[in-house]
Structure formats: C-alpha cells, structure tokens
C-alpha beads as a LAMMPS data file, in Angstrom:
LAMMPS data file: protein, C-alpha beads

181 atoms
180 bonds

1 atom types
1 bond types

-500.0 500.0 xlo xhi
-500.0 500.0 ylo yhi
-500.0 500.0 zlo zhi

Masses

1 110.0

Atoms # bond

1 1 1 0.000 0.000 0.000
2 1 1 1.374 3.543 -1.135
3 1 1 2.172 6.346 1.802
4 1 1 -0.168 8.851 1.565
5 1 1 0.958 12.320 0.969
6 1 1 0.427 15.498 2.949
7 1 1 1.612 17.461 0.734
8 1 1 4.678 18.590 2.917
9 1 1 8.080 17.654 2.131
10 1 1 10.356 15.860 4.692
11 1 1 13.563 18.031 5.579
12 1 1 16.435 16.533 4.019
13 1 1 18.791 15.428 6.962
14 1 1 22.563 16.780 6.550
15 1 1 25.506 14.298 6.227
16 1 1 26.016 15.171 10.052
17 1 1 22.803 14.770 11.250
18 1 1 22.731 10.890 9.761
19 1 1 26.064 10.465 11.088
20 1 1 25.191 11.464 14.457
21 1 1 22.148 8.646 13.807
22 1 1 24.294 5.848 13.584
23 1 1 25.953 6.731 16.130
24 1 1 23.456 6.746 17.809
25 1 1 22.335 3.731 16.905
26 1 1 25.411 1.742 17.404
27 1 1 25.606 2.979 21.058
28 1 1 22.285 2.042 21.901
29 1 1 23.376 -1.579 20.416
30 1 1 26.312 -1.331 22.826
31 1 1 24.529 -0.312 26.135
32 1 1 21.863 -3.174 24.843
33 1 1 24.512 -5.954 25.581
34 1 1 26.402 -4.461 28.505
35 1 1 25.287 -5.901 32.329
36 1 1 25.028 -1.970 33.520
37 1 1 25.811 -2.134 37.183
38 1 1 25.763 0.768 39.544
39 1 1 28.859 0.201 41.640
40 1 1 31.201 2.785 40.729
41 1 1 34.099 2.344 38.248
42 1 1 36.945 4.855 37.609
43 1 1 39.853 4.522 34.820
44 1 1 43.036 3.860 36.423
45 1 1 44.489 7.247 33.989
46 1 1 41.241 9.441 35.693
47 1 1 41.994 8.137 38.821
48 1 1 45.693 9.204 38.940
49 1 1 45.272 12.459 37.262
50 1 1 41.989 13.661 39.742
51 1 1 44.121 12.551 42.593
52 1 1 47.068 14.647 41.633
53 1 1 44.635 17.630 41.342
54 1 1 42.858 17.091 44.658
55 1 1 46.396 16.759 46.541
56 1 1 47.603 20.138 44.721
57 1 1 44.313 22.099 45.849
58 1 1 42.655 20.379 48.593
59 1 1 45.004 22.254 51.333
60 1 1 44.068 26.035 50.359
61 1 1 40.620 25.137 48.827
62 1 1 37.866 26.802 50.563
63 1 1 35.057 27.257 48.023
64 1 1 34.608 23.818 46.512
65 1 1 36.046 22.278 49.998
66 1 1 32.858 19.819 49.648
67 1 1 32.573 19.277 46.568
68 1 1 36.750 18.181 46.416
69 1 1 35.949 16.128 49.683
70 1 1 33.265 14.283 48.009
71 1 1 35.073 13.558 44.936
72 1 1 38.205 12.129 46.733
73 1 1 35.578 9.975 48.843
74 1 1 33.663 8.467 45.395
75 1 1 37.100 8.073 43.785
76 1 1 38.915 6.125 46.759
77 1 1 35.785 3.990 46.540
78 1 1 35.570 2.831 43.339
79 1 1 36.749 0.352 41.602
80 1 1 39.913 1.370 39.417
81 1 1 40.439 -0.560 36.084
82 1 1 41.695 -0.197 32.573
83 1 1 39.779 2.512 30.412
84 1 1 38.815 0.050 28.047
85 1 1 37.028 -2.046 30.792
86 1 1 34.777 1.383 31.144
87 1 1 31.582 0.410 30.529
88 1 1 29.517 3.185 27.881
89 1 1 26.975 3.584 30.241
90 1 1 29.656 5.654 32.992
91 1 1 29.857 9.418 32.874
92 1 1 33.512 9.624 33.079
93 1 1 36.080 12.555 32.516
94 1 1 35.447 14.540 29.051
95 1 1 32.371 13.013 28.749
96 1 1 28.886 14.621 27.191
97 1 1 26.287 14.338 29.147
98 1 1 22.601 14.219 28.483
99 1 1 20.636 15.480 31.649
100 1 1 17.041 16.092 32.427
101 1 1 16.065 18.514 35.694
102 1 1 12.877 16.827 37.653
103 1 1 11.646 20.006 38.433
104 1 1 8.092 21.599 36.702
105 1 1 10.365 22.386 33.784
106 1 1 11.805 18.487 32.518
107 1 1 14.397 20.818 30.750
108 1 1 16.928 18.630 28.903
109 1 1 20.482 20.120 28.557
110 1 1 24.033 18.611 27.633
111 1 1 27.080 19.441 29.248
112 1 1 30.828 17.840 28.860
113 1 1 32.317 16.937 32.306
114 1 1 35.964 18.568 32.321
115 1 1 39.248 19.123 34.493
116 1 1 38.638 22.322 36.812
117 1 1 40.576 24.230 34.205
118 1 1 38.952 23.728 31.097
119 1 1 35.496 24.569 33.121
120 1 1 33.123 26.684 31.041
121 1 1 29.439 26.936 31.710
122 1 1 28.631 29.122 28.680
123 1 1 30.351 26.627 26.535
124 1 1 28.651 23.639 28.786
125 1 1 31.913 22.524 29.816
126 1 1 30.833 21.826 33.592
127 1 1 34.379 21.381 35.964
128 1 1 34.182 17.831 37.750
129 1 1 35.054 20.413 41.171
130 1 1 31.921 21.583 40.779
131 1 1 28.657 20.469 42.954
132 1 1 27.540 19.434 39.846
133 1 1 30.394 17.458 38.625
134 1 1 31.171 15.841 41.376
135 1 1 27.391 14.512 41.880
136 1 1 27.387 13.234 37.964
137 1 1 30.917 11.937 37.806
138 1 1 30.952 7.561 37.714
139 1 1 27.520 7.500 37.355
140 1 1 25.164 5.733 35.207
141 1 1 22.409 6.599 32.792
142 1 1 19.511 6.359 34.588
143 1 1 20.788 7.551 37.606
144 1 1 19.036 10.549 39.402
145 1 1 21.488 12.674 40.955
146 1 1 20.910 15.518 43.523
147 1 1 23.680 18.860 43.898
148 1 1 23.553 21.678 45.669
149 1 1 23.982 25.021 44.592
150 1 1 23.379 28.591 46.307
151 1 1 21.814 26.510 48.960
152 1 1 19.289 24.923 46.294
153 1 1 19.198 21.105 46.349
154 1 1 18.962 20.774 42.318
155 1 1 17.685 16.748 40.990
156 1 1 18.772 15.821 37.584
157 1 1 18.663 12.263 35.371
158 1 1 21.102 10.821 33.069
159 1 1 19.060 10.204 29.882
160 1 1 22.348 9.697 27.592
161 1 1 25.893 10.216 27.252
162 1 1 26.363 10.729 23.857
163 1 1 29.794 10.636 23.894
164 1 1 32.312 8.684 26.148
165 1 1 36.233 8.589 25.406
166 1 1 36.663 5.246 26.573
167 1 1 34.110 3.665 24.396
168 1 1 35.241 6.049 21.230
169 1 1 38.888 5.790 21.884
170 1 1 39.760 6.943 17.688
171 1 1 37.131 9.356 16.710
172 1 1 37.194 12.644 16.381
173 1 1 35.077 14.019 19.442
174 1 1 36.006 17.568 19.451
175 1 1 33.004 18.437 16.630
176 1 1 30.518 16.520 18.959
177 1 1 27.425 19.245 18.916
178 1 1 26.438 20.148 21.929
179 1 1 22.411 20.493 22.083
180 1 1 19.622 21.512 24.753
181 1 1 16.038 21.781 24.205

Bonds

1 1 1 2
2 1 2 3
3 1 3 4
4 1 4 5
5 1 5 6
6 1 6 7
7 1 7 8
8 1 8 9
9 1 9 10
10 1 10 11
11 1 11 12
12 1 12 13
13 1 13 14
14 1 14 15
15 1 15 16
16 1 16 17
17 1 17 18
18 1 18 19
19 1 19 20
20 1 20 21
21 1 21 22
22 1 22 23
23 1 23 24
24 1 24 25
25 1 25 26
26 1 26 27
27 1 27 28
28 1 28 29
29 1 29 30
30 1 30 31
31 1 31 32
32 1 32 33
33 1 33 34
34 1 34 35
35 1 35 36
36 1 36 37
37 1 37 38
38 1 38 39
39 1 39 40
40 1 40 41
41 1 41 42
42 1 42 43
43 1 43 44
44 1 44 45
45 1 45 46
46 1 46 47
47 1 47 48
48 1 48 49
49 1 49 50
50 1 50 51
51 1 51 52
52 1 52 53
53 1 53 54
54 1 54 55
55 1 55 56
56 1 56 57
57 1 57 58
58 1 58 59
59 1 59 60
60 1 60 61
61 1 61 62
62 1 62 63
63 1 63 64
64 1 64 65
65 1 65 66
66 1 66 67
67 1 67 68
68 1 68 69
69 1 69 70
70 1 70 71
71 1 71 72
72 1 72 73
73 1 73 74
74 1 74 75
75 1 75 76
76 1 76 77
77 1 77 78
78 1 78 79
79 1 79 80
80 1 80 81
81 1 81 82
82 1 82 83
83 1 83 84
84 1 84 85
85 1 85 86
86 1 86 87
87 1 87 88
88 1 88 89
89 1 89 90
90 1 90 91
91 1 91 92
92 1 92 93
93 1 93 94
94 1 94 95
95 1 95 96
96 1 96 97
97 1 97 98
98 1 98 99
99 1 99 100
100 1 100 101
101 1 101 102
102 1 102 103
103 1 103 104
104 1 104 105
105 1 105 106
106 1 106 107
107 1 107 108
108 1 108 109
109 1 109 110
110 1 110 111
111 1 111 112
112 1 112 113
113 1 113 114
114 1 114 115
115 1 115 116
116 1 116 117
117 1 117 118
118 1 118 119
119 1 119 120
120 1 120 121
121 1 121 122
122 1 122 123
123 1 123 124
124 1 124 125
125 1 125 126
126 1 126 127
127 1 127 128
128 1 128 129
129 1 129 130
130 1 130 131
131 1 131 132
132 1 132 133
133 1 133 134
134 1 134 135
135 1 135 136
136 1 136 137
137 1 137 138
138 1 138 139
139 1 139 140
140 1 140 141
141 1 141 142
142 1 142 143
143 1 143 144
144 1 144 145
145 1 145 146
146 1 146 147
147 1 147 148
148 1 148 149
149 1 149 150
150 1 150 151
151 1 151 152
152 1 152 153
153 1 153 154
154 1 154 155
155 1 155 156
156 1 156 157
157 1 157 158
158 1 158 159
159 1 159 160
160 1 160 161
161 1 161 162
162 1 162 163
163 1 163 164
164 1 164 165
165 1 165 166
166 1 166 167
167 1 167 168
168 1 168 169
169 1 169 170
170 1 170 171
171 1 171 172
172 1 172 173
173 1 173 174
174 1 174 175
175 1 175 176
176 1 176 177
177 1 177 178
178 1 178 179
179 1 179 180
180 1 180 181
C-alpha cells in the first residue's frame, strides 16, 4: 500500500545529522549488551590524574572544599580498572552528558564533564570540582542525581551520554554538537 501524501516535504537530513544517527544507533546496540551495574568504576588514567589535582588544591581550597571532599571519597571507593574495561553507560572525565532537571520544567540540557581548568558553563563545559560534577561523575544513565547550589538542592537524570572517550577511543570528538532543548 502507497504512503499517503500530505503534501509537505520531509527536511532533508545533513551528512552530520545521519552520522550522528548511527551513532546513535550503534551505542544504543552497545549499552543493549552491557550488564550496567551501579557500583562505581573509575579509569586507572582518571583516577591518577583527579588525585594529583585534589592533593595540589585540597590544602588552600575553601570554596569547593565539599565538593573536592566528596570527589576524593567516590574516587577512593571505586573500583579502578583499565579505560577500556569502562563500561559506555559511565559518565567519566570529558564526557557529554545528556541530563534532564525533575523540576516543573523536565528541561533537557548537555554538558561535557571537564578538568577544573577547562570549566566553562557558557560553553557547557561543567568542571568535575563543581557540585555538579562531582554529583554526575561515575555514574550511570539512569541515575538521578541531587547537587547543591546557592543553597538549592537541584535533581537531575542521566538520559544519555552521547559521547564517552573510553568507548570512542579513535574518533574525532572535538566536533561533537552540543544540544539543549
């Protein structure tokens, strides 16, 4: 039986906008076939690197004292292993991260998860310091999350991470679009 027509024309997708289909696709295939656990996993190369950071700032630190506290706690606790054991369904450093608020507003919004220097919030580059960060960092999507900020306790969900170094180790991540609704 023929489609019927409406009359309007379907917007061509752009060669991007495919690509960023399969992509799609394929990591949805992954996550399909991976046991997703919720104990905590951090790559032996994060590990060392965060812990070199903490240990340079934690003694003078005063205004993400928590936040650095809490990360150091969640990092001596997990479980350290090869970044190719990662499993895609971890938010782990340089990550993109799809999140949704549970407030009235279900707004969606994507951030990358960075080193404290490379932090950003106009460009969504959130610092894994932050109350944010540190709340998102080695979890899984599907996890609800709760931060604090200005004395707000803020809830958000990981819907997606559309992109995760250790499960892309080759491809070229730095034209990953961002995107919020």
């Amino acid at each position: 039986m023929a489609k019927k027509s409406t009359g309007l024309k379907e917007p061509k997708k752009s060669l991007k906008e495919k690509r960023n289909e399969k992509k799609l696709k394929r990591r949805k295939r992954k996550l399909s076939n991976v046991k997703i656990s919720n104990k905590m996993i951090v790559s032996v190369l994060d590990f060392e690197e965060l812990m070199r950071l903490i240990r340079s700032v934690e003694s003078h630190c005063s205004t993400h004292f928590r936040a650095i506290q809490q990360l150091k706690a969640n990092l001596l606790l997990a479980d350290r292993v090869q970044p190719h054991e990662i499993p895609p369904d971890v938010v782990t450093m340089n990550s993109f991260v799809q999140l949704q608020r549970n407030d009235p507003t279900e707004l969606n919004f994507c951030i990358q998860l960075v080193y404290p220097e490379y932090g950003n919030i106009r460009d969504h580059k959130v610092s894994v310091f932050s109350a944010l960060g540190v709340a998102i960092f080695l979890r899984h999507i599907g996890d609800e999350v709760m931060y604090e900020t200005w004395k707000t306790n803020n809830k958000v969900t990981i819907t997606d991470i559309p992109f995760q170094p250790e499960s892309n180790d080759n491809e070229n991540w730095e034209n990953l679009k961002i995107y919020t609704d």
